[in-house]
DRENPA-3360 file (N, C-alpha, C; in nm, 2 decimals, always signed):
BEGIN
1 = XXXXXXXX = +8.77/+1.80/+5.53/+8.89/+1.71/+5.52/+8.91/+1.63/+5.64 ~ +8.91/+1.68/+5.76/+8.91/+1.63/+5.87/+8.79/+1.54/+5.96 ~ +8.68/+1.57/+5.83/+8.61/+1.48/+5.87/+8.59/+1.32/+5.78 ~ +8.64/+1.38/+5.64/+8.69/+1.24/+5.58/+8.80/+1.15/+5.64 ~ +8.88/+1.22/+5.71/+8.97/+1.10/+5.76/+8.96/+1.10/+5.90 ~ +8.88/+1.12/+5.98/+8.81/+1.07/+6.13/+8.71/+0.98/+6.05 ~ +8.64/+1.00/+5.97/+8.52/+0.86/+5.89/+8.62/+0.77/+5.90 ~ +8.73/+0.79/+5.77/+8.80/+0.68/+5.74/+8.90/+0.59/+5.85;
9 = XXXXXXXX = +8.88/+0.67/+5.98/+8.96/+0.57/+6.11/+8.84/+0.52/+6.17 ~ +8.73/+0.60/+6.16/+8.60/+0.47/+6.23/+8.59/+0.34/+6.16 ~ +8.61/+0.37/+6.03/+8.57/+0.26/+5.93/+8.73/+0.17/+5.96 ~ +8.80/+0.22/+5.97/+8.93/+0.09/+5.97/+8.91/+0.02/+6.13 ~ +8.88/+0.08/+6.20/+8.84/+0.04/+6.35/+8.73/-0.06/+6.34 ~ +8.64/-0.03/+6.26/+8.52/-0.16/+6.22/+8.59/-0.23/+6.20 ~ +8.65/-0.23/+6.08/+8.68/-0.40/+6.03/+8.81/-0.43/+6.08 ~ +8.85/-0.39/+6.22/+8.93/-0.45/+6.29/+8.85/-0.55/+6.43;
17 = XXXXXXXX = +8.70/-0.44/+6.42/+8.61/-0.53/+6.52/+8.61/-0.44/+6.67 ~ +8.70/-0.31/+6.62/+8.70/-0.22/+6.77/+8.63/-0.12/+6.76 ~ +8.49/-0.20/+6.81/+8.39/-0.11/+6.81/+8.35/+0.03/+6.92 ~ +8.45/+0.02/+6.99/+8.46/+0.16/+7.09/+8.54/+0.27/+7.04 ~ +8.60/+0.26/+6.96/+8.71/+0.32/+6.90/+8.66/+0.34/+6.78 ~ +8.60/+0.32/+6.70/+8.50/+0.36/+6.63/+8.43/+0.43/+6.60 ~ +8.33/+0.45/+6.77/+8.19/+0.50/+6.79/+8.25/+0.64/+6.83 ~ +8.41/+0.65/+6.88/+8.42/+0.78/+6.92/+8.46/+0.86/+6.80;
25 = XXXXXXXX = +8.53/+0.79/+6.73/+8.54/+0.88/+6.57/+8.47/+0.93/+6.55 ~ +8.36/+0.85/+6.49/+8.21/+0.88/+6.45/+8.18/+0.97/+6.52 ~ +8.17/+0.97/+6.62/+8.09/+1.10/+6.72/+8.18/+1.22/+6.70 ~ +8.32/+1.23/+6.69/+8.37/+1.34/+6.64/+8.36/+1.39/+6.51 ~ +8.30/+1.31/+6.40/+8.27/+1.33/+6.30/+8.17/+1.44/+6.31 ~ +8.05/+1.36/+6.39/+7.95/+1.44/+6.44/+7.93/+1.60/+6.44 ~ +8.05/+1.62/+6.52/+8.08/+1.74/+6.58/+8.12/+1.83/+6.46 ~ +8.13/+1.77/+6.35/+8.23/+1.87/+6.24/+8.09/+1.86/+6.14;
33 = XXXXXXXX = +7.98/+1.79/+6.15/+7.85/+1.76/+6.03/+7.76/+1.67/+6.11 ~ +7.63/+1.72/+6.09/+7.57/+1.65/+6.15/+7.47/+1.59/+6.05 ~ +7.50/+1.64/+5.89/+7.39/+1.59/+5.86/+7.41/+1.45/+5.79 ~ +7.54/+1.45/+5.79/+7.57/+1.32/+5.71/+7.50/+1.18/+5.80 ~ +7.46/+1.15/+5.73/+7.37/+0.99/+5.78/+7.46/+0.87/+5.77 ~ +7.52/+0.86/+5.68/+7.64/+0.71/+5.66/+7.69/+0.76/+5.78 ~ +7.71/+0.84/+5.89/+7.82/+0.82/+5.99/+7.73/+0.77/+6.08 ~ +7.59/+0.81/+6.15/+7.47/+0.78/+6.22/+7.44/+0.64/+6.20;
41 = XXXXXXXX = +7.40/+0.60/+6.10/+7.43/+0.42/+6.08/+7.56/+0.34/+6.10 ~ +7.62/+0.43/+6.06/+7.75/+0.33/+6.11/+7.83/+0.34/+6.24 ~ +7.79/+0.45/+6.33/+7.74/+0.43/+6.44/+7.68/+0.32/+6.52 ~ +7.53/+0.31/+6.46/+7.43/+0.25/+6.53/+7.47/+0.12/+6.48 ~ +7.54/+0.09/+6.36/+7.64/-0.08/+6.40/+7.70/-0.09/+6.47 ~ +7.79/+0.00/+6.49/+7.91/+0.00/+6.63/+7.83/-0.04/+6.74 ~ +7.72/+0.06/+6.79/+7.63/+0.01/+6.89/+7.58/-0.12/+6.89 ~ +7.51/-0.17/+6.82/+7.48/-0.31/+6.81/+7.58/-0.39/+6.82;
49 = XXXXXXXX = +7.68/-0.41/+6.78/+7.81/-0.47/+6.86/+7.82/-0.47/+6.97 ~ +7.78/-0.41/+7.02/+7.81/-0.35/+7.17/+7.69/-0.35/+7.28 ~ +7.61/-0.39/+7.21/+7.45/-0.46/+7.24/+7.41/-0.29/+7.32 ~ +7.41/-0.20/+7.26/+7.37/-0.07/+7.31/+7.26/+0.00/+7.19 ~ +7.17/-0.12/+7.25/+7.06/-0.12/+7.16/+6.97/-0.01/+7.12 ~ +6.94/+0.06/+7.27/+6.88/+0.21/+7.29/+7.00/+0.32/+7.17 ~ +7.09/+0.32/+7.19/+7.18/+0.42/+7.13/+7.15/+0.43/+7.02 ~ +7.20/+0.24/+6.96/+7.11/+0.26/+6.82/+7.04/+0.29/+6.74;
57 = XXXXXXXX = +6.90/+0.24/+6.83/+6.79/+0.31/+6.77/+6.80/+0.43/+6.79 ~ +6.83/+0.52/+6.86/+6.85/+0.66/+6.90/+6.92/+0.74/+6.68 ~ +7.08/+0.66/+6.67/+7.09/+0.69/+6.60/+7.01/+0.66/+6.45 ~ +6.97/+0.57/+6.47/+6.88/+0.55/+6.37/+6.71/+0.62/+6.31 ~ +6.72/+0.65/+6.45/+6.58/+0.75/+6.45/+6.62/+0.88/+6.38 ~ +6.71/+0.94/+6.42/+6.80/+1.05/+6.37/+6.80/+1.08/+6.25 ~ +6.82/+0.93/+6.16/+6.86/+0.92/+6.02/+6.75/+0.94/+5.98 ~ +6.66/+0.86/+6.00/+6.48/+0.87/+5.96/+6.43/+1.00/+5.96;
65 = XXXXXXXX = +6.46/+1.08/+6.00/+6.42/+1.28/+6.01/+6.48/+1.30/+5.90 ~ +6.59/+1.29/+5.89/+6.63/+1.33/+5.77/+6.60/+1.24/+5.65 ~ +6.64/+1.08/+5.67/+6.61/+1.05/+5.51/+6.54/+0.98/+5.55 ~ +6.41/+0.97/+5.55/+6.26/+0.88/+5.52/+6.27/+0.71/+5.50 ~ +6.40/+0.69/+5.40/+6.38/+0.58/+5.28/+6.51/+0.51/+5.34 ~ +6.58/+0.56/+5.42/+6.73/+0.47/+5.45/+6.71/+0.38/+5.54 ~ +6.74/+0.26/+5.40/+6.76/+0.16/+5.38/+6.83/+0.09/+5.53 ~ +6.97/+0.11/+5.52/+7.03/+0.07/+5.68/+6.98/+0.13/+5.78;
73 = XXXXXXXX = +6.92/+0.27/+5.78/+6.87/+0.30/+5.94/+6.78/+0.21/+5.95 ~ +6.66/+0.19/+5.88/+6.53/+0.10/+5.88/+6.57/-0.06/+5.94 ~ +6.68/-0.10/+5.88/+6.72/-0.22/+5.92/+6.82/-0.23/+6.03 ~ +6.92/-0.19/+6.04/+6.96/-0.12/+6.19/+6.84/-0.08/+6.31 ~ +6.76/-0.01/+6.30/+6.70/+0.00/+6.38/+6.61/-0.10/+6.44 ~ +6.56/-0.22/+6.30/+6.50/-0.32/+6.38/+6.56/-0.40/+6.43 ~ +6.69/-0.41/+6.42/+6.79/-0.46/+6.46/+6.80/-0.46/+6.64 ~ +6.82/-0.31/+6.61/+6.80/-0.29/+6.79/+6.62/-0.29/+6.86;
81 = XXXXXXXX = +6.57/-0.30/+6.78/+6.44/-0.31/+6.87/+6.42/-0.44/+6.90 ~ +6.45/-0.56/+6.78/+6.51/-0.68/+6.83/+6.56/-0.70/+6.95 ~ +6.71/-0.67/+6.96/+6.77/-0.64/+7.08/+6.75/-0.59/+7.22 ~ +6.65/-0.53/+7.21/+6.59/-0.43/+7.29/+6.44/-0.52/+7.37 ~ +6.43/-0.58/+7.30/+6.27/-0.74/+7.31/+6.37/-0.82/+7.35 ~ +6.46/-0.86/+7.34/+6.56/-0.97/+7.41/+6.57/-0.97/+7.55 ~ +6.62/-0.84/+7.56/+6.68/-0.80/+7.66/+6.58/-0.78/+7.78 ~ +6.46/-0.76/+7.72/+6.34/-0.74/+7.79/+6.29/-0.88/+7.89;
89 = XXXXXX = +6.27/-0.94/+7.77/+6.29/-1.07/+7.78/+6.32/-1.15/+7.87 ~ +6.46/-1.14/+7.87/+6.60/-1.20/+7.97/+6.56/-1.16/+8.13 ~ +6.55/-1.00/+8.11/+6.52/-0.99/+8.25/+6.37/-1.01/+8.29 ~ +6.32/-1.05/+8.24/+6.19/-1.07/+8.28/+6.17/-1.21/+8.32 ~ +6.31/-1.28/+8.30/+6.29/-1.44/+8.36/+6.39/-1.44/+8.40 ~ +6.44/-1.36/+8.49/+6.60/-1.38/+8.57/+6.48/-1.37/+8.72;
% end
């Protein structure tokens, strides 16, 4: 019960765009189930907002041990390895 309504304040914090406030829900979610995966992705969008690209993929690797075929970790993740080639990138011509 207390983990459906810490989800449901990550999620109203998304589509307010407050993606720090968010990522800590979620991570307390964490703490109460670890196996649930919709909180792990929706995490690792928080992260990508937040161009915390490594985190992402971190969470999204996570998701992948458990479910093989998920759809948003797979694409979240390339998301941040994108991100993560950018960034590479940038400092490599600063």
């Amino acid at each position: 019960e207390e983990f459906k309504t810490l989800k449901n304040e990550g999620n109203d914090f998304v589509k307010k765009g407050k993606y720090e406030e968010a990522v800590n829900k979620y991570s307390e979610c964490m703490k109460l189930n670890t196996k649930e995966c919709t909180i792990y992705t929706n995490r690792a969008l928080c992260y990508l907002k937040l161009y915390k690209y490594e985190e992402a993929k971190q969470d999204c690797d996570h998701v992948l041990q458990i479910e093989d075929s998920n759809i948003k970790a797979f694409y979240r993740r390339a998301l941040a390895y994108k991100g993560l080639q950018v960034r590479k990138k940038n400092m490599a011509g600063i």
